[in-house]
Kinemage of the C-alpha trace (Angstrom):
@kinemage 1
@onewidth
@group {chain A} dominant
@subgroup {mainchain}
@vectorlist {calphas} color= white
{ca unk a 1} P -4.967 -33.230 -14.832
{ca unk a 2} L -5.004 -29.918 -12.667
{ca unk a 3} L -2.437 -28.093 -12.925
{ca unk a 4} L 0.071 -27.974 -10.314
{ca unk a 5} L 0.061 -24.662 -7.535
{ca unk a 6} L 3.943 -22.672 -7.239
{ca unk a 7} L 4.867 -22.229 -4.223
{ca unk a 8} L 5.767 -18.974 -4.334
{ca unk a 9} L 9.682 -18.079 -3.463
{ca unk a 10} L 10.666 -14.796 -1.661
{ca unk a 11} L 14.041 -12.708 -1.261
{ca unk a 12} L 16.222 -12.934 1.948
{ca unk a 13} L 15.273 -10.912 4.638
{ca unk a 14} L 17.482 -7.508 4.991
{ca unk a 15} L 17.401 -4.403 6.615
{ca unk a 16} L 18.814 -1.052 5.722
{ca unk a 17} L 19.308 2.352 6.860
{ca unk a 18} L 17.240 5.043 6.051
{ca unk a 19} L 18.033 7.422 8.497
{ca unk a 20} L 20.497 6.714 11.994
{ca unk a 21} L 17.193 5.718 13.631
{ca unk a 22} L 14.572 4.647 10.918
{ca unk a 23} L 15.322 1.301 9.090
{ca unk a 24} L 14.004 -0.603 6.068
{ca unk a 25} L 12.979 -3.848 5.696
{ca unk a 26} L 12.750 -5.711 2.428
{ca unk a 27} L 12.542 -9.613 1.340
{ca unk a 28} L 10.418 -12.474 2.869
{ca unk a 29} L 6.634 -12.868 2.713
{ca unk a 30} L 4.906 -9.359 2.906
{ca unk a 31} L 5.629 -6.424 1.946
{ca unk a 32} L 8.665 -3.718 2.741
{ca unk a 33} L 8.265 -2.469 6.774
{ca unk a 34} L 9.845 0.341 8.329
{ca unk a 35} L 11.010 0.329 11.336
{ca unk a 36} L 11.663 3.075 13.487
{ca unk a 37} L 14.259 3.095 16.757
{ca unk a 38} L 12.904 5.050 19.991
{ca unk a 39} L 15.224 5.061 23.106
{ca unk a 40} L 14.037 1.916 24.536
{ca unk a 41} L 11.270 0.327 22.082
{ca unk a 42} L 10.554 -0.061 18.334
{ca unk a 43} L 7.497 1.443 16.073
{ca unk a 44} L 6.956 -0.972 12.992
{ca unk a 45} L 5.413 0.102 9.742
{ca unk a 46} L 3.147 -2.819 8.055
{ca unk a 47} L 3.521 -6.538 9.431
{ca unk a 48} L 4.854 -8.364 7.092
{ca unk a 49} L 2.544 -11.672 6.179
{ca unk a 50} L 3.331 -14.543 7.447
{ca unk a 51} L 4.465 -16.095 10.872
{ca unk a 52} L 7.883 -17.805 9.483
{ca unk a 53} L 8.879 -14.221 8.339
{ca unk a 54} L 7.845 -12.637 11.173
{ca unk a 55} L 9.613 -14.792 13.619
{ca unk a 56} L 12.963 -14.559 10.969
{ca unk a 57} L 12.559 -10.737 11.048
{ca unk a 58} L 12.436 -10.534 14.810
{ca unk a 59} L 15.330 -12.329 15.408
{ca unk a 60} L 17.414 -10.106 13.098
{ca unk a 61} L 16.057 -6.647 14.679
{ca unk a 62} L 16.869 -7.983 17.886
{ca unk a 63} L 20.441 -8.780 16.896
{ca unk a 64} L 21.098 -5.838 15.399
{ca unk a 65} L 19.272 -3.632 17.443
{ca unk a 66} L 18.194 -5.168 20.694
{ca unk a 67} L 14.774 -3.695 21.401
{ca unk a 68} L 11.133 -4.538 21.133
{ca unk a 69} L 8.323 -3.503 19.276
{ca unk a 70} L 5.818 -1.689 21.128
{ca unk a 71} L 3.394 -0.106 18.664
{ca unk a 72} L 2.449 -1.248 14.738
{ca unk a 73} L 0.900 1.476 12.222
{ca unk a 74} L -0.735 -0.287 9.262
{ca unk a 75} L -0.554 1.966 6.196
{ca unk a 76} L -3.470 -0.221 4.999
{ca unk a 77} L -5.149 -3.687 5.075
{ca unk a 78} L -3.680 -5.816 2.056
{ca unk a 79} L -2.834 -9.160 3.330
{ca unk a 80} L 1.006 -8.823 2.737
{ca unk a 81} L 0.660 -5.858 5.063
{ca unk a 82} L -0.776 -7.427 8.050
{ca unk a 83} L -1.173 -11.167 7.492
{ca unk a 84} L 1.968 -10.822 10.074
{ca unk a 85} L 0.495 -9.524 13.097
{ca unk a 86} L -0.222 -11.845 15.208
{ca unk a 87} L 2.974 -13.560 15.082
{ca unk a 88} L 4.658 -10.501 16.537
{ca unk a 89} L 5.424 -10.460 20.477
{ca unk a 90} L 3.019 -8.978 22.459
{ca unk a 91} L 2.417 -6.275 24.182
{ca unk a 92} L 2.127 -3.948 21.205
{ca unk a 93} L -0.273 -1.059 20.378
{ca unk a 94} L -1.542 -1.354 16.605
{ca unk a 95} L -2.589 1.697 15.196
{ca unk a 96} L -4.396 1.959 11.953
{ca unk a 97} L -7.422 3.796 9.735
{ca unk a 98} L -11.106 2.876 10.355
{ca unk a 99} L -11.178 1.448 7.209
{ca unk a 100} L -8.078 -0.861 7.574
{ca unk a 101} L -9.582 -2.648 10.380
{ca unk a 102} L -12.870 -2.538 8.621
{ca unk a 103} L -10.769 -4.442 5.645
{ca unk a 104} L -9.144 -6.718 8.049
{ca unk a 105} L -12.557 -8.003 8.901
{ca unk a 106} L -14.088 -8.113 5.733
{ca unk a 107} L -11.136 -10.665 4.616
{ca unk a 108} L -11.931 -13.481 7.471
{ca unk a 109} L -12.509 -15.840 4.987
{ca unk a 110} L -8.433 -15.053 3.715
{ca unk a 111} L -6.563 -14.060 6.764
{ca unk a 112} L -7.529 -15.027 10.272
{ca unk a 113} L -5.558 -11.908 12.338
{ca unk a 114} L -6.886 -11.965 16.372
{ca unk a 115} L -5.240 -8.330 17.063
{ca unk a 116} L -7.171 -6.168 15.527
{ca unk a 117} L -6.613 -2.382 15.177
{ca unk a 118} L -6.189 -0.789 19.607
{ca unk a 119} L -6.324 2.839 17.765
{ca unk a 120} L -8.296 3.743 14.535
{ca unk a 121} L -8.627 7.782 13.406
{ca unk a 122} L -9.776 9.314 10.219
{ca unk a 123} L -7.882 12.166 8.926
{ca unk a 124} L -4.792 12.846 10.839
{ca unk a 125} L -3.064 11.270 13.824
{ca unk a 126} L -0.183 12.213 15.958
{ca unk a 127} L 1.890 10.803 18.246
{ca unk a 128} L 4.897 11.056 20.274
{ca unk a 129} L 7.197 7.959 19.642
{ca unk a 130} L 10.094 8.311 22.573
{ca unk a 131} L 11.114 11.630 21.849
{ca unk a 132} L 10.330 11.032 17.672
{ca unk a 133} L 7.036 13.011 15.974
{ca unk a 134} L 5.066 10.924 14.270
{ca unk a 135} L 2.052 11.620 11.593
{ca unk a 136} L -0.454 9.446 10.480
{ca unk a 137} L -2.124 11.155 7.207
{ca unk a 138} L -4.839 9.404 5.597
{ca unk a 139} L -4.219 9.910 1.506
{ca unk a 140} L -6.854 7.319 0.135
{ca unk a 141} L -8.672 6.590 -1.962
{ca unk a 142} L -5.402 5.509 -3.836
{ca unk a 143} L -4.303 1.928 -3.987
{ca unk a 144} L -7.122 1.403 -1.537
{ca unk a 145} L -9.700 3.160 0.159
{ca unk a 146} L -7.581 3.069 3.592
{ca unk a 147} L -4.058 4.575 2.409
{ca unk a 148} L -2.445 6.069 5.268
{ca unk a 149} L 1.171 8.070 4.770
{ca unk a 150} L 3.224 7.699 8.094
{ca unk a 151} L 5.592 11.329 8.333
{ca unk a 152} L 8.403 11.757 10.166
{ca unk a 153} L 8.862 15.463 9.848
{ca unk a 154} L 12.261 15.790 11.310
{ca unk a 155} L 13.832 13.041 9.296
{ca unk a 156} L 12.353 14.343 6.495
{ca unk a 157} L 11.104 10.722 5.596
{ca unk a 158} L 7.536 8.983 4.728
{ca unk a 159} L 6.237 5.562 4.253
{ca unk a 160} L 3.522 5.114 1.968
{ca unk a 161} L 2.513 1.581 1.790
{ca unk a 162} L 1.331 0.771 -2.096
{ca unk a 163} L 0.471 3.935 -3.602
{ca unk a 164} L 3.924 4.157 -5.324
{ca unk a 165} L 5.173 1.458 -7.332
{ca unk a 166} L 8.176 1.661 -9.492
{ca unk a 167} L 9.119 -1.997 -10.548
{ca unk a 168} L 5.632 -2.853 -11.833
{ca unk a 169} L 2.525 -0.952 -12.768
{ca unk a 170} L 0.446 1.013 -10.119
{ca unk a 171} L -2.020 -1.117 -8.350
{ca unk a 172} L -5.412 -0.483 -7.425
{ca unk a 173} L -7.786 -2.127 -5.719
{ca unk a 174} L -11.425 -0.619 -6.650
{ca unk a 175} L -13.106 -3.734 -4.173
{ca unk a 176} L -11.571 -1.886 -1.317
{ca unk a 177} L -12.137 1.840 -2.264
{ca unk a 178} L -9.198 2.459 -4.434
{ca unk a 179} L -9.125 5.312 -7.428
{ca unk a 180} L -6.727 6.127 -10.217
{ca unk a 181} L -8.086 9.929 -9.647
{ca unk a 182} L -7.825 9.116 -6.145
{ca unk a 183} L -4.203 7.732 -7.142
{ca unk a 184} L -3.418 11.165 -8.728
{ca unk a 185} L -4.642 13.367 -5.917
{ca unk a 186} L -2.595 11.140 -3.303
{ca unk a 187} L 0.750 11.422 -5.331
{ca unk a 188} L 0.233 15.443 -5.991
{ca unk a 189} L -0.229 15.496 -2.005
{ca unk a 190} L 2.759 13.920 -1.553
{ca unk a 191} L 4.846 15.848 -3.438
{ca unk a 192} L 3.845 19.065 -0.818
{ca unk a 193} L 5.295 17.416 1.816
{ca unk a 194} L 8.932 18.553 3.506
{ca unk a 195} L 10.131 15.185 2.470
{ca unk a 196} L 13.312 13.562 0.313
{ca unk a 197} L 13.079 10.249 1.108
{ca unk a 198} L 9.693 7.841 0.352
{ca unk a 199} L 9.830 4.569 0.977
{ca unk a 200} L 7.054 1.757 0.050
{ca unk a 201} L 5.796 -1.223 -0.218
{ca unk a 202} L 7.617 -3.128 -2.816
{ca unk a 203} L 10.071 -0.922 -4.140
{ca unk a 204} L 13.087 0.932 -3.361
{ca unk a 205} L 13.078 4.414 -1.409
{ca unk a 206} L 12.902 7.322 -3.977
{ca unk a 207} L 12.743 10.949 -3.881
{ca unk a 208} L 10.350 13.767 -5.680
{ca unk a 209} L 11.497 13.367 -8.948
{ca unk a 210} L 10.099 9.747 -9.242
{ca unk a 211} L 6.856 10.681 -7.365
{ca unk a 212} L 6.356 13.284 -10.221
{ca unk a 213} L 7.447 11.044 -12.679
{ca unk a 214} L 5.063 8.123 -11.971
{ca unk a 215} L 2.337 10.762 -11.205
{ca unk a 216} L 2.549 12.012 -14.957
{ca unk a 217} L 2.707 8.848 -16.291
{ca unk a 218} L -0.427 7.460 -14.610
{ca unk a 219} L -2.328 10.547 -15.590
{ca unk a 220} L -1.299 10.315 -19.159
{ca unk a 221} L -2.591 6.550 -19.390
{ca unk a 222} L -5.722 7.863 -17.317
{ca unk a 223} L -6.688 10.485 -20.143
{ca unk a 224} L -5.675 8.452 -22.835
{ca unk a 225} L -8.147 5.903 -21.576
{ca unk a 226} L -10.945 8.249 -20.941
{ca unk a 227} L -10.330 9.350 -23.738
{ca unk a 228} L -10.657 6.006 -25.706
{ca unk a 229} L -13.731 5.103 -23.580
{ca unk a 230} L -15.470 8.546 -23.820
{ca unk a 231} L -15.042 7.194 -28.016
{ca unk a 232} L -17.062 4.264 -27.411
{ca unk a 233} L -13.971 1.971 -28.268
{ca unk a 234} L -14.742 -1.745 -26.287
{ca unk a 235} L -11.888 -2.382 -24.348
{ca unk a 236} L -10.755 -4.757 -26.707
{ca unk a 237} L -10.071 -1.957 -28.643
{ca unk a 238} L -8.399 0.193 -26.144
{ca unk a 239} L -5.911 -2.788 -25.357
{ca unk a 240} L -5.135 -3.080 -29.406
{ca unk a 241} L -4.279 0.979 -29.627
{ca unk a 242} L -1.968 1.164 -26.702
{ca unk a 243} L -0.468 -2.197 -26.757
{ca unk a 244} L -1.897 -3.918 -23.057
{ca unk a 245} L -1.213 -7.115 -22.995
{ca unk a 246} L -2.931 -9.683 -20.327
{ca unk a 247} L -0.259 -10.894 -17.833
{ca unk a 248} L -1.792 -14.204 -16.095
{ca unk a 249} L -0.665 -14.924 -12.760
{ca unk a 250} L 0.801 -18.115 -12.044
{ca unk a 251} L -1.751 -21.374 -11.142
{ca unk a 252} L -2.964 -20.413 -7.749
{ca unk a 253} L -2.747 -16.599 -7.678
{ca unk a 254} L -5.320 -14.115 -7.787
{ca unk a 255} L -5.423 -12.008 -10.869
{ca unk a 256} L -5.047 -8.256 -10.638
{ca unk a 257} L -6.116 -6.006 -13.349
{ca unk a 258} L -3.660 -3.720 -15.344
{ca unk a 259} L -3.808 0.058 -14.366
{ca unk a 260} L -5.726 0.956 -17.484
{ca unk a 261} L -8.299 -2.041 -17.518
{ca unk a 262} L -8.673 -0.398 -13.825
{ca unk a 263} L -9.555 3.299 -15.376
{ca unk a 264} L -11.487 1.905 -18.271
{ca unk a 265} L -13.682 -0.028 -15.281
{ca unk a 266} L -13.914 3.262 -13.568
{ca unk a 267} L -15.521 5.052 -16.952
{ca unk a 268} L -17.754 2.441 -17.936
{ca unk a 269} L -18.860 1.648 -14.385
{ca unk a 270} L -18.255 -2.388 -15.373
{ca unk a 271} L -15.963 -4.968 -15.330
{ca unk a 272} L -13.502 -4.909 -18.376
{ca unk a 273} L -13.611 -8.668 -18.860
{ca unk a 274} L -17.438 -8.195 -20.253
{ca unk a 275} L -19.684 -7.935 -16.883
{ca unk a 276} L -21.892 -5.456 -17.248
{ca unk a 277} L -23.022 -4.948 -13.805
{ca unk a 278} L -21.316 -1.823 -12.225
{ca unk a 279} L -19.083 -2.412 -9.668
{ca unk a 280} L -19.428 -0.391 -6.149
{ca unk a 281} L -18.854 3.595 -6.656
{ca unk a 282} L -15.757 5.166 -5.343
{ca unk a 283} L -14.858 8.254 -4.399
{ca unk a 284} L -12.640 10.225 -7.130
{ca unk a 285} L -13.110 13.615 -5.868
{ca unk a 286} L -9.424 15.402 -5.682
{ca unk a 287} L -7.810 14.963 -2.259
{ca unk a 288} L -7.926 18.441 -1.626
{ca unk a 289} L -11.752 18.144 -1.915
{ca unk a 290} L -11.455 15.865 1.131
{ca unk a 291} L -12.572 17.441 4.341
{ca unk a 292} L -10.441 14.540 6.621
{ca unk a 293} L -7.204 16.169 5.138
């Protein structure tokens, strides 16, 4: 007898206040989206995933604030991040990295989304939103290849998508790019920025101190792995010495790896569950190394 798929269950929908004009919203399918208020129009962070939340989300943002959204800025191309889009009233501008819309595409067979990136950059990008400066800074490979940090220099605020997580351990996703040195290099940048405030994908808005914090911690498991591996130790091994233990997801879900299977993959150039066959190489140079910074 198969065993039965769980429907998943989500929080209520809920916004909060960030700044006067820049809002957070958590709950429902997808992941957290910002959203900030121009003088006649709204700029949305990440798209939340699925129509029903969409069309829940819209009709709370226009009760409590009354105005549309006229441009979307993907911070990358997870399916809780964009799965959303199309459900969200046209005319809007979308505005994401090369490689987010390159992601989008590669996951046809997952998500079907029509409205693909209108503006891709690499690097930086700027913009004007209604009197509000905006900047798009491209800090992968983290979480993904495509991590993009969207600045708002005079609120002194940033959303970051999923390269901080506080409530569970970092993810990465090496398929799409992603890098625990990567990880490392995106966090330090971070922590030049003029900013107090970080918000992200699935956890609550923090300041420096719990960038730094996470930052050391995922560099301490990084070396401690490395130097495990660098030892010969099988992973086996590795997950006996520093007490990993295999969380399964529930019937239907995909499986993500913990943050040190992901670094001992990265070392051995294989898959930790026994494949020997390397997976594709990433980039782990240090993000100041990067010339699109």
């Amino acid at each position: 007898m198969a065993t039965p798929i769980i429907p998943p269950t989500f929080p209520p929908l809920k916004i909060t206040t960030l700044r006067e004009n820049l809002l957070l919203a958590t709950g429902g399918a997808g992941a957290n989206s910002g959203i900030l208020i121009g003088q006649d129009h709204l700029l949305l962070i990440d798209a939340k995933m699925t129509a029903a939340t969409v069309h829940e989300l819209s009709q709370i943002i226009q009760i409590q604030v009354g105005k549309p959204v006229s441009k979307i800025i993907l911070t990358h191309g997870d399916i809780d991040h964009v799965g959303g889009i199309d459900a969200w009233p046209e005319p809007f501008v979308l505005i994401s990295h090369e490689l987010t819309r390159k992601d989008i595409i590669a996951q046809a067979d997952r998500i079907s989304v029509k409205h693909l990136p209108d503006v891709t950059f690499t690097g930086k990008h700027q913009l004007d939103f209604e009197g509000v400066a905006v900047e798009l800074i491209h800090i992968g490979p983290a979480h993904t290849g495509a991590d993009t940090a969207v600045l708002f220099p005079g609120l002194q605020a940033a959303f970051v998508g999923d390269v901080l997580f506080f409530n569970r351990e970092p993810l990465i996703h090496r398929h799409k790019g992603g890098s625990s040195a990567g990880l490392i290099a995106a966090l330090d940048f971070l922590l030049t920025l003029e900013v107090d405030t970080f918000a992200s994908g699935h956890s609550d808005p923090v300041g420096k101190v719990e960038v730094k914090q996470l930052r050391e911690a995922i560099a301490q498991r990084r070396e401690q792995v490395r130097a495990l591996a660098a030892a010969r130790s099988s992973w086996e091994d590795i997950k006996a010495r520093l007490a990993i233990k295999d969380i399964e997801p529930p019937p239907g879900r995909p499986r993500f790896p913990s943050l040190a299977e992901v670094i001992y993959q990265e070392f051995i150039g294989a898959d930790a569950r026994g494949s020997t066959a390397p997976e594709t190489p990433v980039n782990t140079q240090p993000l100041a190394a990067h010339s699109r910074i």
